[in-house]
N, C-alpha and C positions, 0 to 999 in steps of 0.2 A: 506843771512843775515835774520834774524827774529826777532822780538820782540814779547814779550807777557809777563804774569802772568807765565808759565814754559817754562825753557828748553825747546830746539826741543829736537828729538832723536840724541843720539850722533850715531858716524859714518861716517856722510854723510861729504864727503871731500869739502873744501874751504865755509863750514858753520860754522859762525858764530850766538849768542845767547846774545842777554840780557834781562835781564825783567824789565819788568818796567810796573806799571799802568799810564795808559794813559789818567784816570780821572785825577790825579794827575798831575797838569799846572807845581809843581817844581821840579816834579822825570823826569818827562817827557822832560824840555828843559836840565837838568841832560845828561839824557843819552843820549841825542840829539849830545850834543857840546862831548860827548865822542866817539862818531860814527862816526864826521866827523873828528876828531882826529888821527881816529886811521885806518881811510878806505877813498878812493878815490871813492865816492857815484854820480856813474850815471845812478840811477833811483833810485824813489820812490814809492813804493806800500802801497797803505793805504789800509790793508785788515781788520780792528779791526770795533766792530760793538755790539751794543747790543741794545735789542727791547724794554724792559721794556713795554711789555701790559698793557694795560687799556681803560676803557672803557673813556671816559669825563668824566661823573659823577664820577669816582674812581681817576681819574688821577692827580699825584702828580709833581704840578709846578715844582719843583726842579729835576723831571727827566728831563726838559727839559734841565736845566743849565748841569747836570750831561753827556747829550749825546752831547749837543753845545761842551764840550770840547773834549768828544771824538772823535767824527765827526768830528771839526770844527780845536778848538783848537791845538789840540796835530798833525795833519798834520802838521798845519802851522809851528809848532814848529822845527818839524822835520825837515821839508821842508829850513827855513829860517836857519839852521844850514850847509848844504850840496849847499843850493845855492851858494853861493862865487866861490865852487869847478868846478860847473858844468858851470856856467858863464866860470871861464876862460879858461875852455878846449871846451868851443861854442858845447857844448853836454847834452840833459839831456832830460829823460823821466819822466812823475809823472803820477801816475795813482791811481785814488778812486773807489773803491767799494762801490757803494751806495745802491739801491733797487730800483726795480720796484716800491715799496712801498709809495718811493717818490710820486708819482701821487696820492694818498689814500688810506687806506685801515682802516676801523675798527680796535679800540684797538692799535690805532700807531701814535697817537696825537705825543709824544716826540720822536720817532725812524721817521716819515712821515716829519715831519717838519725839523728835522737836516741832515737829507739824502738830503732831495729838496734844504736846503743851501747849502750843500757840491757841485750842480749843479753849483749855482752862484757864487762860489767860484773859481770854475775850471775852468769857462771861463774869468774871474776875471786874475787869471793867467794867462792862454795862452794867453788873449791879449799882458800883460805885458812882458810875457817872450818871446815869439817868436822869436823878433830880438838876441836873445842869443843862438837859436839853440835849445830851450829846449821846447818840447812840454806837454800839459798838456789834460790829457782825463778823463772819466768815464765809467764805465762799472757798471749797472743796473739791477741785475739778478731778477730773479723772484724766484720762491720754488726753495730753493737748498738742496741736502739730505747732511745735515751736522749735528755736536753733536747739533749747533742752533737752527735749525729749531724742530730736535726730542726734544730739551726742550719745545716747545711749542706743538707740535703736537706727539702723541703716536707712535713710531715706526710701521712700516707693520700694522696700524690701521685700519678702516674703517675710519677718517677721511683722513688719508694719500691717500687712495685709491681714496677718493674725489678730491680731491686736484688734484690727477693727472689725472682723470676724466677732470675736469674743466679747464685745459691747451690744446690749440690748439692741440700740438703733442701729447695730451695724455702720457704727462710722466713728473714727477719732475728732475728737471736738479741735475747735477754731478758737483762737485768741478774740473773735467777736461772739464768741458765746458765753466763754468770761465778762467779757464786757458788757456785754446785755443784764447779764446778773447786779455785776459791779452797778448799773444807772440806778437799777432800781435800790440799792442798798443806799445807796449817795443821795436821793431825792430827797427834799426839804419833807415830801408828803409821807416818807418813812419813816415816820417820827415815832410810831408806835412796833414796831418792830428794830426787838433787839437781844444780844445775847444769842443772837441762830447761826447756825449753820448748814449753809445749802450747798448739796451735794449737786452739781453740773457735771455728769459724769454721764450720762447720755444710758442712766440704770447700771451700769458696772456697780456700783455702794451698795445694790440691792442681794448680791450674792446667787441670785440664780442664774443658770446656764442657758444661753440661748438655745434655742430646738431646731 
């Protein structure tokens, strides 16, 4: 299942589509209470995310409200829609996509500060949910080659090259190294792990400089 601004591609068998903006607090519990309607929801991925740069001196208050609900908000919404279900089948997975970012980085005052709540959040829940079976994680990536990242940075650039110069394994991560993380967090046999977050940053979280 997927949500977003478009369609997935069609084809792909037992996918499901809706859109929805996720700034949007009343399109968003909308399709929220339509999802658990219409699907028996035992996991949650919150993979939705936007950086809106700026420096301090340029940065506009109101990206802050605008990413708290996308970060923040629009999970919860989701989340407390699909809950009931997975309560009573004592099963359930939720997983956020936040950022290495979280820890700091220039130009990410409102993308830095809503990702780091997205942490308190998650462990917020898996205390509360535990006794229900249903476990709650994070995973924290660092440079990922996705259309996001090249809207801020120049495709096959020399900043890009930097970049992945500046990463421990000397290379920016893949949307399958997300995902490899992602299986193991979603597995029935994760049942004892929860409340973490793991850093897929290929050693950038670690703070020391390559040699």
């Amino acid at each position: 299942m997927s949500l977003g601004l478009e369609m997935p591609a069609a084809g792909q068998e037992n996918l499901y589509g809706y859109t929805v903006d996720l700034t949007d607090a009343a399109a968003t519990a909308k399709v929220a209470a339509e999802i658990a309607a219409d699907h028996a929801i035992d996991a949650v991925v919150h993979n939705a995310g936007a950086i809106l740069p700026a420096l301090l001196s340029d940065a506009n208050p109101n990206d802050v409200l605008t990413l708290a609900q996308l970060h923040l908000a629009a999970p919860m919404a989701l989340t407390q829609a699909v809950l009931p279900g997975m309560t009573e089948r004592g099963f359930g997975r939720i997983l956020f996509i936040t950022s290495r970012a979280s820890m700091g980085m220039p130009t990410r005052s409102a993308y830095a500060a809503t990702k780091a709540g997205v942490h308190g959040l998650m462990r917020t829940w898996a205390l509360e949910l535990a006794p229900s079976g249903i476990t709650v994680n994070a995973i924290a990536p660092g440079p990922v080659l996705t259309e996001n990242f090249w809207g801020i940075v120049p495709r096959d650039g020399e900043l890009q090259e930097k970049i992945a110069n500046g990463v421990p394994v000397r290379r920016i991560g893949t949307p399958e190294d997300i995902a490899n993380a992602a299986g193991f967090f979603l597995d029935r046999n994760a049942s004892f792990v929860t409340g973490q977050v793991l850093y897929v940053c290929g050693g950038a979280s670690l703070g020391g400089q390559p040699s």
